[in-house]
FINU-323622 format. One record per residue (C-alpha): residue in three letters; y negated, z negated, x negated. Coordinates in steps of 0.05 Angstrom, whole numbers, padded with zeros to 5 digits, always signed. Example, Ala and Ser with C-alpha at 12.3 -4.5 7.8 and 13.67 -1.06 7.14 Angstrom:
BEGIN
ALA+00090-00156-00246SER+00021-00143-00273
***
This chain:
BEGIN
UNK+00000+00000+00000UNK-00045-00009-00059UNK-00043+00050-00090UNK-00054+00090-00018UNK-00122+00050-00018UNK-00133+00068-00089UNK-00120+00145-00069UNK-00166+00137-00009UNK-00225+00099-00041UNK-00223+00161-00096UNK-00219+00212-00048UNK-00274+00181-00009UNK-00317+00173-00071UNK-00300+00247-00090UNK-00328+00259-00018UNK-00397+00227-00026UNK-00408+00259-00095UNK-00399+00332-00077UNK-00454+00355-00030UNK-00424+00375+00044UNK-00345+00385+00006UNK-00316+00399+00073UNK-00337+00481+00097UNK-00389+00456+00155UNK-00428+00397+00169UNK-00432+00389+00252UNK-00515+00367+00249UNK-00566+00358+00204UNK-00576+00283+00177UNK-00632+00259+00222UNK-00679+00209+00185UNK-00662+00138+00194UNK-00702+00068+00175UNK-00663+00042+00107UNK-00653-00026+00140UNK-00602+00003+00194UNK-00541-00019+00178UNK-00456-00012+00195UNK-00438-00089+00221UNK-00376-00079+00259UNK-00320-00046+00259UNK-00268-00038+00322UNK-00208+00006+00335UNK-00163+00009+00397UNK-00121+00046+00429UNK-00136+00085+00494UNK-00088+00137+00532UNK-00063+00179+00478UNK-00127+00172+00444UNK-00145+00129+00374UNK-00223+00105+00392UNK-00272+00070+00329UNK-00325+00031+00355UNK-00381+00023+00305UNK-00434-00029+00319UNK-00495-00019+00285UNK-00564-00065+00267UNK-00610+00001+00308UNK-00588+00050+00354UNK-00589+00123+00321UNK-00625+00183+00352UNK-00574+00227+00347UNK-00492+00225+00330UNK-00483+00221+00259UNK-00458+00289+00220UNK-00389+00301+00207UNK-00333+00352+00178UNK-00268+00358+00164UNK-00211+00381+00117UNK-00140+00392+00121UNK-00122+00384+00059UNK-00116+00328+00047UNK-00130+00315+00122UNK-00189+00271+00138UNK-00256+00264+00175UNK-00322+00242+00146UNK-00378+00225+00186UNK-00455+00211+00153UNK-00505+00155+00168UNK-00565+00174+00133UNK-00603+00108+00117UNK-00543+00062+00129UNK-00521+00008+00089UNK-00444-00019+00094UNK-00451-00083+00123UNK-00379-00104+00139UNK-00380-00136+00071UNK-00311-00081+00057UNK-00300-00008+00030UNK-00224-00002+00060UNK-00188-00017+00128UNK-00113-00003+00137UNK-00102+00017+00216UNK-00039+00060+00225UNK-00048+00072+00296UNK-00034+00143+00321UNK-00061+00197+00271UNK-00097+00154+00238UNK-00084+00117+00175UNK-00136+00068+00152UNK-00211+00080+00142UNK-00254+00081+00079UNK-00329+00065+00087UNK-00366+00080+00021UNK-00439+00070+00006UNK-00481+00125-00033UNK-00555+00103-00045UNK-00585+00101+00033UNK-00531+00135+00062UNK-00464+00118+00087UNK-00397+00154+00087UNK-00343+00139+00136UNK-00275+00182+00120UNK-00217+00165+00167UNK-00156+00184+00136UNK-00105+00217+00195UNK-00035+00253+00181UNK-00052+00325+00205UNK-00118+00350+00233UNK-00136+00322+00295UNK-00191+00344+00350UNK-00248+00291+00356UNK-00315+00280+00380UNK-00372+00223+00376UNK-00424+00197+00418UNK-00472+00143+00418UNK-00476+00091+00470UNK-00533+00030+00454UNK-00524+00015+00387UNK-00456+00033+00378UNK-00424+00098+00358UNK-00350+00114+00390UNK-00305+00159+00359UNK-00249+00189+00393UNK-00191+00220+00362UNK-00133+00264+00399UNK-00178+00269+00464UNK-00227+00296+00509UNK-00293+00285+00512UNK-00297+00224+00576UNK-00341+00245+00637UNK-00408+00222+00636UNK-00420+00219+00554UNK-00495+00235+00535UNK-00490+00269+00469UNK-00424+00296+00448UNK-00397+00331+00384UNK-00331+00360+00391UNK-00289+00387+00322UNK-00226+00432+00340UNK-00178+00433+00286UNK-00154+00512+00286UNK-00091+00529+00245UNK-00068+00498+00189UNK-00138+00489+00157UNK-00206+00491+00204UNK-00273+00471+00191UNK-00304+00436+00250UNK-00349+00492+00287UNK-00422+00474+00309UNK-00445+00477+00381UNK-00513+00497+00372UNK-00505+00560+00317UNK-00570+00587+00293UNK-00587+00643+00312UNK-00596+00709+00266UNK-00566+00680+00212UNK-00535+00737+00160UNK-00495+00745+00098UNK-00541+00762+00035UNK-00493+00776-00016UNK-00414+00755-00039UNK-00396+00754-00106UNK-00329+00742-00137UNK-00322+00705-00210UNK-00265+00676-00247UNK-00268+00598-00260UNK-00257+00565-00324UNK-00187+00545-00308UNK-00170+00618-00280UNK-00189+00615-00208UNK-00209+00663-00165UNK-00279+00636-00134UNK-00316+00678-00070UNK-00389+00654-00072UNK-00424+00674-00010UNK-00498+00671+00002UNK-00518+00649+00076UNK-00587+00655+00104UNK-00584+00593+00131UNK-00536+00529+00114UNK-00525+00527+00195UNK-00471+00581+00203UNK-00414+00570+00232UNK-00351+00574+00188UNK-00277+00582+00208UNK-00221+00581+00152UNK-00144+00590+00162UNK-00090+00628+00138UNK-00064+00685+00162UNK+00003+00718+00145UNK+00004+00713+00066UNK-00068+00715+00051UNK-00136+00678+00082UNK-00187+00689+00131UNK-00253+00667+00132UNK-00301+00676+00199UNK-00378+00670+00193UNK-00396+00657+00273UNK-00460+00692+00300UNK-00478+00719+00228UNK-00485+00800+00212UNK-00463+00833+00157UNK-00521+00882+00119UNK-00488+00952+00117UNK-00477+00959+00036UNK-00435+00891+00044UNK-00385+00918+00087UNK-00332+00946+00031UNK-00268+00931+00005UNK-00268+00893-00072UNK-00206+00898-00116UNK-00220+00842-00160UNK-00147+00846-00195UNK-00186+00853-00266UNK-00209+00793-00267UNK-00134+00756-00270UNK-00139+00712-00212UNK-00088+00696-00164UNK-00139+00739-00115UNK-00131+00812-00119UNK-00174+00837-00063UNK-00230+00819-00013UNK-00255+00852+00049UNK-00323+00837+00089UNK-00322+00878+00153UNK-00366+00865+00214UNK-00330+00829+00280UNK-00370+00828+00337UNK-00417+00780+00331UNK-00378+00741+00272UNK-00369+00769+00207UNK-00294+00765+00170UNK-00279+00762+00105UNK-00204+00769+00084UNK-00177+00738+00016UNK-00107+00776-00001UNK-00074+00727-00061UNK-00008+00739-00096UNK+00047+00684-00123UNK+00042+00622-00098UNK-00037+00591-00090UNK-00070+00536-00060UNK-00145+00537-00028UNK-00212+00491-00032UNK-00267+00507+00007UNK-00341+00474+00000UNK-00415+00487+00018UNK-00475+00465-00009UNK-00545+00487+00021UNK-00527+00554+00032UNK-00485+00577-00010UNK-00406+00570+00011UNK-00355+00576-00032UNK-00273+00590-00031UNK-00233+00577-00096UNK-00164+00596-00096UNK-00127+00567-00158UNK-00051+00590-00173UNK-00002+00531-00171UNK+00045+00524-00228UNK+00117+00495-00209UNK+00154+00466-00253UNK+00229+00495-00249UNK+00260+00414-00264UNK+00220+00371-00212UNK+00241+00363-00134UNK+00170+00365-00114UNK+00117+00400-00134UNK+00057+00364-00158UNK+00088+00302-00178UNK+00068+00265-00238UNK+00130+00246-00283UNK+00146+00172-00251UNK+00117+00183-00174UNK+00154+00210-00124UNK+00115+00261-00064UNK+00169+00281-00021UNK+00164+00272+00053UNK+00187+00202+00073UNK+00249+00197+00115UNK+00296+00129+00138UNK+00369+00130+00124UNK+00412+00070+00152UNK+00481+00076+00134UNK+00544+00032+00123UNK+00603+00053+00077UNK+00585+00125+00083UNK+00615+00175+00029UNK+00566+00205-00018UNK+00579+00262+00002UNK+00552+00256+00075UNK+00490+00227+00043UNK+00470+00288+00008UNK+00489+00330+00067UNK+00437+00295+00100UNK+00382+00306+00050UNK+00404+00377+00034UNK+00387+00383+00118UNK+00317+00348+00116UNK+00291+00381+00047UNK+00322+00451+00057UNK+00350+00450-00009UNK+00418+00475-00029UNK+00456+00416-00060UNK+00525+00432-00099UNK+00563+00374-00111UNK+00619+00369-00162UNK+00689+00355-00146UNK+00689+00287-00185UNK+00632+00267-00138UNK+00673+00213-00104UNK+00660+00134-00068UNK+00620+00109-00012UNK+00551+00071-00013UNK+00515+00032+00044UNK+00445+00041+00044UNK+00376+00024+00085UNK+00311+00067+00066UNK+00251+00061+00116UNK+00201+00107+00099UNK+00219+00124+00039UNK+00204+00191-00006UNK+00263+00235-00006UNK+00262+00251-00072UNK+00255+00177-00090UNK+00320+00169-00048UNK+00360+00211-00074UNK+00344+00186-00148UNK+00368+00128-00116UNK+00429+00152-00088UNK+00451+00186-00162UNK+00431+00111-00197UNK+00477+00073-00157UNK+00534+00125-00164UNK+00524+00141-00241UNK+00504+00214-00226UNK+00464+00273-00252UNK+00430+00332-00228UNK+00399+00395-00252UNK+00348+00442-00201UNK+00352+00515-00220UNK+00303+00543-00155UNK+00319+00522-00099UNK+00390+00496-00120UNK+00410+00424-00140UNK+00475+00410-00173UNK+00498+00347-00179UNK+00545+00312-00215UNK+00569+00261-00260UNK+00515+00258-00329UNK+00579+00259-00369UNK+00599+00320-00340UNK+00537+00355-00343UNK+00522+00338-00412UNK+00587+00362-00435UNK+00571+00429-00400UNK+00509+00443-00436UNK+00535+00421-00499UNK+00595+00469-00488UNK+00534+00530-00467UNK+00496+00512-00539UNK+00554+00520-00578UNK+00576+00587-00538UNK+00496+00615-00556UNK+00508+00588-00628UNK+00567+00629-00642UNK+00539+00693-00607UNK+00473+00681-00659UNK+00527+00686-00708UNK+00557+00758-00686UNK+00486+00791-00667UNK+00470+00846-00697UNK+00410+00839-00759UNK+00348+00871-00754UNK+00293+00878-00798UNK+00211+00872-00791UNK+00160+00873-00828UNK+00089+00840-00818UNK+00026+00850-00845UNK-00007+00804-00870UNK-00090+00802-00863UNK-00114+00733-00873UNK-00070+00695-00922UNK-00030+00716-00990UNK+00034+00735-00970UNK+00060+00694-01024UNK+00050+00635-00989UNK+00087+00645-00920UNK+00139+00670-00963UNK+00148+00603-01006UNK+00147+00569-00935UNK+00202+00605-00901UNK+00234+00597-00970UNK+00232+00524-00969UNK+00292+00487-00960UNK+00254+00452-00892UNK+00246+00518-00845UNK+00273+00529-00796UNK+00248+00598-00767UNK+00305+00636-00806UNK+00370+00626-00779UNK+00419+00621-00831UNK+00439+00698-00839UNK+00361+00713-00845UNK+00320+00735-00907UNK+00259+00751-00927UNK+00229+00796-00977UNK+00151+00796-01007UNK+00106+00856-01025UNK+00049+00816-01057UNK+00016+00891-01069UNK+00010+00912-01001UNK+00013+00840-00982UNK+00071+00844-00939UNK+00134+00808-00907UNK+00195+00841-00893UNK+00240+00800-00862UNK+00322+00812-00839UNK+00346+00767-00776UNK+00363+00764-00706UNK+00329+00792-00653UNK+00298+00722-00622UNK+00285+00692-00689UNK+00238+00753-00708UNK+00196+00744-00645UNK+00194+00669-00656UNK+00166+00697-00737UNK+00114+00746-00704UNK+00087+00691-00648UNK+00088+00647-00714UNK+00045+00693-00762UNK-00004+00709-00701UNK-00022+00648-00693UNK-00032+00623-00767UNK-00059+00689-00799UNK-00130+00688-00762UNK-00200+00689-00802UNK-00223+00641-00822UNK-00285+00606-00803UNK-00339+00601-00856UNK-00383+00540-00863UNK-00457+00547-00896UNK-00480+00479-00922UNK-00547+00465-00953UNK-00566+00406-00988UNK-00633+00374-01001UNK-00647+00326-01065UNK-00710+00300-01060UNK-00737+00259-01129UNK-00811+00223-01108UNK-00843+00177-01157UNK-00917+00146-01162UNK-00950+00110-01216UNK-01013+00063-01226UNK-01039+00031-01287UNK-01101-00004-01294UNK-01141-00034-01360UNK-01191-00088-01349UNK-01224-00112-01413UNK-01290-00152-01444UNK-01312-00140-01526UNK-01360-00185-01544UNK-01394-00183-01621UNK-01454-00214-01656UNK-01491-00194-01717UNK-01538-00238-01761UNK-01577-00188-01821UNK-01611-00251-01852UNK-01543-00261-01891UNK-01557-00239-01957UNK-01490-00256-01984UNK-01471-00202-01955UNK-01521-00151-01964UNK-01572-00124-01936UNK-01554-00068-01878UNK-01478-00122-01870UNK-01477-00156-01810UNK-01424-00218-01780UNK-01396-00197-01716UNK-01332-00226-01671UNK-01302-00199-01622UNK-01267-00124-01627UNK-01352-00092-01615UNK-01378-00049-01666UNK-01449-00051-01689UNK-01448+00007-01735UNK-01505+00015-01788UNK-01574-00024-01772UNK-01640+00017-01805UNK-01687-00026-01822UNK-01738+00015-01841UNK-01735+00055-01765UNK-01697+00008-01722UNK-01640+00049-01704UNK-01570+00020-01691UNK-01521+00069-01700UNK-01458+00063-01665UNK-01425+00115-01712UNK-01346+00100-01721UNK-01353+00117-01792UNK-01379+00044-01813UNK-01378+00044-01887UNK-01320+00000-01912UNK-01352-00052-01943UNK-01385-00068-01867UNK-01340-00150-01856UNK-01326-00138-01797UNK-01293-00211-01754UNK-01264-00183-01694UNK-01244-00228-01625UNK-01191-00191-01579UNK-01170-00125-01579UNK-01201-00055-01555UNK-01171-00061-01466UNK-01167+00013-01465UNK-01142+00043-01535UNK-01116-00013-01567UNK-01140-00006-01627UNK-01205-00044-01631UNK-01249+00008-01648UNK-01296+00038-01588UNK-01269+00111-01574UNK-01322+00162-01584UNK-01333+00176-01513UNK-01304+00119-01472UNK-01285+00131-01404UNK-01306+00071-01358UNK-01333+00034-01413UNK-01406-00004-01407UNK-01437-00026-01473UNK-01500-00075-01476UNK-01534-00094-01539UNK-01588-00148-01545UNK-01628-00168-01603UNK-01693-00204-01623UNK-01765-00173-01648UNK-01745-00170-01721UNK-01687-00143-01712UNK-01641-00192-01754UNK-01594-00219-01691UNK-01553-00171-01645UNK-01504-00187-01591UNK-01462-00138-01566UNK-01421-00135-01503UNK-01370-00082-01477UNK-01339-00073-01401UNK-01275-00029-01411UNK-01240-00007-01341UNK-01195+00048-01324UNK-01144+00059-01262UNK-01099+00118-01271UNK-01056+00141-01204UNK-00996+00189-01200UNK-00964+00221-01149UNK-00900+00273-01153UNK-00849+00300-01117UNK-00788+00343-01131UNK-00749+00376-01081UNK-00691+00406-01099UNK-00639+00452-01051UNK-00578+00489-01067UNK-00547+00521-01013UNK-00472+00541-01019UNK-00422+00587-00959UNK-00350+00581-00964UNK-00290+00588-00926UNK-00266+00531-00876UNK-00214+00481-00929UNK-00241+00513-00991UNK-00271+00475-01050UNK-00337+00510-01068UNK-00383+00495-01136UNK-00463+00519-01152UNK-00494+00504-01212UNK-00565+00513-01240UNK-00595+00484-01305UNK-00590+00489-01375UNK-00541+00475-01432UNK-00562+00423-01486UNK-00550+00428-01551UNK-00518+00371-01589UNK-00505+00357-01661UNK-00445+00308-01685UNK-00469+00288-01756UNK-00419+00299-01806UNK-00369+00237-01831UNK-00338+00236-01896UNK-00307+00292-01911UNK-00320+00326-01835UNK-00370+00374-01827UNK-00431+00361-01762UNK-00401+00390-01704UNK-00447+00426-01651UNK-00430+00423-01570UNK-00458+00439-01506UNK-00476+00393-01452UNK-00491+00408-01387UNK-00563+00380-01351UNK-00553+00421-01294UNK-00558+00418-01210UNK-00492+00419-01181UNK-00476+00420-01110UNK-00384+00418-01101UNK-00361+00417-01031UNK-00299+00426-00988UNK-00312+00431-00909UNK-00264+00425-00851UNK-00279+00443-00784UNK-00250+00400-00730UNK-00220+00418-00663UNK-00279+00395-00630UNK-00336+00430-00672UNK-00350+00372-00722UNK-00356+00386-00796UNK-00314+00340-00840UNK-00346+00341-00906UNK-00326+00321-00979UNK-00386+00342-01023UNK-00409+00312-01093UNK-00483+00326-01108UNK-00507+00308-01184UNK-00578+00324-01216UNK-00572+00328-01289UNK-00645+00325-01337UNK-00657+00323-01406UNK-00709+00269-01428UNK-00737+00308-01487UNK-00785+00251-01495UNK-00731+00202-01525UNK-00686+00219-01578UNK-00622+00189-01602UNK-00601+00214-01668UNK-00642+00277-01659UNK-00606+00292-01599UNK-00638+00276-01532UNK-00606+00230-01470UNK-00596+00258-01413UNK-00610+00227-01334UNK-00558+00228-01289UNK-00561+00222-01208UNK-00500+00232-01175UNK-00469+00211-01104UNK-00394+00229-01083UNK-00369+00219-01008UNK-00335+00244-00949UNK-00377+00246-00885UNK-00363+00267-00822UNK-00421+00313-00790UNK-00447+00348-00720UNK-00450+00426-00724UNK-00527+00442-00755UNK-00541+00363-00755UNK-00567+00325-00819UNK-00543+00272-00854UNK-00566+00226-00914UNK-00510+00213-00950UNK-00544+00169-01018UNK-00607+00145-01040UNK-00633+00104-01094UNK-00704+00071-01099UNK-00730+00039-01163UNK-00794+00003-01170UNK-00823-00023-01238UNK-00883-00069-01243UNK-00917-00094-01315UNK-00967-00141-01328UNK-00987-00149-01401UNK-01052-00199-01414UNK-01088-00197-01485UNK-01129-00260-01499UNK-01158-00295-01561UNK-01125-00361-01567UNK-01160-00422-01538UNK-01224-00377-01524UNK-01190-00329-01472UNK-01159-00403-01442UNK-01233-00423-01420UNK-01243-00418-01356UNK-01292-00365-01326UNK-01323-00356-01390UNK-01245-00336-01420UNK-01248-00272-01388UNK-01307-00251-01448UNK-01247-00258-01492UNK-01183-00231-01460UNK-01162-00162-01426UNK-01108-00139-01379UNK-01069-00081-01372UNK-01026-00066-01305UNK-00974-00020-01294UNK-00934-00008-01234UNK-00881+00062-01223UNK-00842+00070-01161UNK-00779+00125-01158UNK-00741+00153-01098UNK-00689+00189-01099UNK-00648+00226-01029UNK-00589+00269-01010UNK-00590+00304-00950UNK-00536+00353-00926UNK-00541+00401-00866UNK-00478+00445-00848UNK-00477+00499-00812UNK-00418+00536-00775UNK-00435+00610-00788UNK-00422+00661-00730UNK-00370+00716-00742UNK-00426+00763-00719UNK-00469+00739-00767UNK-00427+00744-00828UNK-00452+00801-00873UNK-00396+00847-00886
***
């Protein structure tokens, strides 16, 4: 009982996400308030007659819409801005036709599907705030507002009462689904049309009431081409209805939907499958009709008679089918029966069409086992032929080392096969079915293969800051006559130069005679090497001195910011075949020199500083890109050298990623970042504080480096391949 509410509750939920699923809908949805909703729920018994009595919170305006299919049978009717207020989605009722009763809530609108054994005729009307529905009946005297659905053989869609009128065909079309079914598409004029569906003789029929069919419509369509199970169509002009046959082939099954209006039949071919008792069947469930058997001490025999009757099957028993069995089924799948039946008495069967034979598994097995070894000894006496294949894709060489292998199993064992790697050919000797099973083999594995284009992006960024900050301070005193006149006494790294008495000038000339004393306080902030550069950049100089010219002081500013920015983008790009390794390389060889030892002469080799991009792709099933790829960037630093030969800077990354089709991936990155402080000072002086900073400078330097992989593959079109 569970899993026939499970069923129902799907199919019901199928129901409200399809648009109108059914062929017709009996009345527009009329606008409701969104606070009506479904509070009760009543079913009785009435005559020969099922009635549903649905109490509601408001009356509605009109009877709610409704439709119906046959397969599986059911009725829906729609509440447009109804909630489900019974506070449950199923109710079992087996009563008459009907089964139970699903009430499913979509948004502001509510579904109610009753669930009946075959189609049955109903109708609805509204009476306060409840809505009746009557099933098997007439419509009672005296009702206000009645809808009546009739079904009509086999498979009907309800038809409307009030048809609108001059409604036409536009246009039918016929296309082939994805799953190869044939699918009519017609266009309406207007979603009100009346539709009939049924089958008639071994094909269907679909009527259009009160619609007309445009003149150039009105033609016969042989759609075999297209490899559906439909191989012709015909619109044609009835009166005042318009028909449109369906002729199928084989055995099919039907679906018919509309949505706004456009209406649509899809007729899909049903596959049986030659072992199971009922078609459709999932391996485990059983589908057959349900019977009761009640029997005591009855032979087994008689039992399968009985089934044989009630399924139309021809059942052969075998003469060691012996014993008696007392059973009691009640409602009860006759397929699941008779497994039953052949459980309890140790027995077998095998269906070859519409024949079962049954007997003992011991017996059955020992049949086919004697069959096998019958076809194994006429492969042994069959004739040899031999075939030969071409082979466009692969090296013949290898599907010949495969069937050569000592684990194949495609040659039988009087087979051989011969190789041509010239013309790049197999010729191979066997029996008749083993060669086809060879050919079906090569087709499939000797294909083109796909090629895979994969670019990859090495990106090197660095930026660099330095700053100098620096004070020189220096004083001078002439009046020292120990040390000559034009000398001077000076601290700090400053320079004076010459003094001219005579003019006045103070020449700042770096080429200060030697025998200048010089007493120097700090270093130079900027070049280090306490002399003033000839033309300083950011450097501020300030000399003071007194009327006669005998005392100087001398104080230099030094400051200078340097800021660099760079970025190297590097991107190889590589296309090879799907599961082959490909390599690109670009650089330069260095040149290294092995100094001799002892009696061994220097020895000169090559080393490689080169961009190198190695990959292998594989394409999945579903259109991913399984990479393994090993990116390196190779650079001699000319700059250093270690015994004359110079290092070089690797950057490497090796992985296996997994990738989208033309998505981008980082698959390695390295960042570096350097700072440096270095502080010169003149002990005890450049400690002071505030006035320290006359006798100290500082020098800052900061580098960052980046380095990232990126890798983009690419699946590349057969059509676009260069040839």
């Amino acid at each position: 009982m569970n899993n026939k509410r499970m069923i129902a509750l799907l199919v019901a939920a199928f129901t409200l996400a399809v648009p109108a699923p059914a062929v017709l809908a009996q009345a527009a949805p009329q606008s409701q308030s969104a606070t009506n909703s479904i509070d009760d729920l009543e079913v009785s018994r009435q005559g020969g007659s099922v009635v549903l009595k649905l109490t509601l919170k408001e009356p509605l305006a009109a009877p709610p819409a409704s439709f119906s299919v046959a397969n599986p049978a059911r009725i829906a009717f729609d509440f447009p801005g109804t909630t489900n207020g019974l506070g449950r989605s199923v109710q079992e009722i087996d009563q008459g036709d009907l089964r139970s009763a699903n009430i499913v809530q979509s948004g502001d609108r509510t579904r109610l599907v009753l669930n009946v054994t075959k189609v049955t005729p109903f109708e609805s009307r509204i009476e306060g705030r409840s809505v009746i529905i009557s099933l098997g009946a007439a419509a009672p005297v005296g009702a206000t507002t009645t809808q009546v659905s009739q079904a009509i053989a086999n498979f009907a869609a309800p038809k409307r009462d009030a048809v609108a009128e001059g409604s036409s065909i536009r246009d039918i079309n016929f296309r082939r689904g994805k799953d190869g079914e044939g699918r009519v598409v017609v266009q309406l004029s207007s979603p009100d049309a009346g539709i009939d569906i049924r089958q008639q003789g071994g094909g269907l029929v679909v009527e259009f009431l009160k619609t007309s069919l445009p003149e150039h419509l009105r033609r016969r369509s042989d759609v075999t081409d297209f490899a559906t199970p439909v191989t012709s169509m015909t619109a044609q002009q009835q009166g005042d209805n318009v028909r449109l046959q369906v002729t199928p082939n084989g055995k099919w099954e039907h679906n018919a939907y509309q949505s706004d209006n456009q209406f649509v039949l899809e007729v899909r071919r049903v596959v049986e499958d030659p072992n199971k008792l009922v078609q459709g069947a999932a391996r485990g469930q059983y589908k057959g009709d349900k019977l009761s058997l009640n029997f005591q001490n009855i032979d087994v025999r008689s039992v399968l008679q009985v089934i044989a009757d009630f399924t139309n099957f021809n059942i052969i028993t075998s003469d060691s089918v012996q014993g008696n069995l007392t059973l009691r089924l009640k409602d009860v799948p006759w397929d699941q029966a008779l497994d039953i039946i052949l459980q309890a008495k140790g027995l077998d069967m095998r269906k070859s069409g519409n024949v079962i034979w049954i007997a003992p598994g011991e017996e059955l097995a020992t049949r086919e086992k004697l069959q096998l070894e019958a076809k194994a000894q006429i492969g042994d006496l069959e004739p040899l032929q031999t075939e030969s294949f071409q082979i466009n894709y692969h090296k013949s060489k290898e599907i010949f080392d495969f069937l050569k292998s000592k684990d194949q199993t495609m040659l039988s064992k009087r087979g051989s096969v011969v190789v041509d790697e010239r013309s790049n050919r197999l010729f191979v000797t066997d029996v008749a079915s083993r060669l086809a099973a060879l050919a079906s083999l090569i087709k499939d594995i000797d294909v083109a293969p796909r090629q895979v284009m994969i670019e990859a992006r090495v990106v090197e960024a660095n930026k660099d800051f330095a700053r100098d900050l620096g004070v020189r301070l220096g004083y001078g005193d002439r009046r020292a006559k120990n040390l000559g006149d034009g000398a001077k006494i000076g601290f700090g790294s400053s320079e004076f130069g010459n003094f001219n008495s005579s003019t006045g000038e103070i020449s700042t000339d770096p080429d200060t005679p030697i025998n200048t004393i010089i007493h120097r306080v700090g270093e130079n902030a900027v070049s280090g090497n306490g002399f003033l550069p000839t033309n300083p950049f950011g450097a501020l100089n300030l000399t003071l001195f007194n009327r006669s010219l005998t005392r100087f002081l001398n104080l230099e500013l030094a400051a200078l910011e340097s800021d660099g920015r760079g970025r190297v983008v590097s991107s190889p790009r590589i296309l090879t075949a799907n599961q082959v390794e490909a390599t690109i390389k670009q650089g330069q060889e260095i040149l290294y020199v092995t100094p001799s030892s002892g009696t061994e002469p220097p020895t000169v080799s090559f080393k490689d500083a080169v961009l190198m991009l190695k990959v292998r792709p594989q394409i999945t099933p579903d259109g991913r890109i399984q990479l393994k790829v090993e990116v390196s960037k190779d650079r001699a630093d000319f700059s250093r050298s270690i015994l004359g030969n110079p290092p070089i800077d690797k950057k490497s990354v090796t992985t296996e990623v997994m990738v989208e089709n033309g998505g981008t991936v980082v698959i390695g990155g390295v960042f570096e970042e350097e700072e440096t402080t270095t502080v010169n000072r003149v002990p005890l002086l450049g400690e002071i504080p505030y006035l320290g900073a006359l006798f100290r400078s500082t020098n800052t330097q900061s580098s960052r480096r980046e380095l990232l992989v990126f890798l983009t593959p690419r699946i590349v079109s057969d059509a676009l391949t260069l040839k």
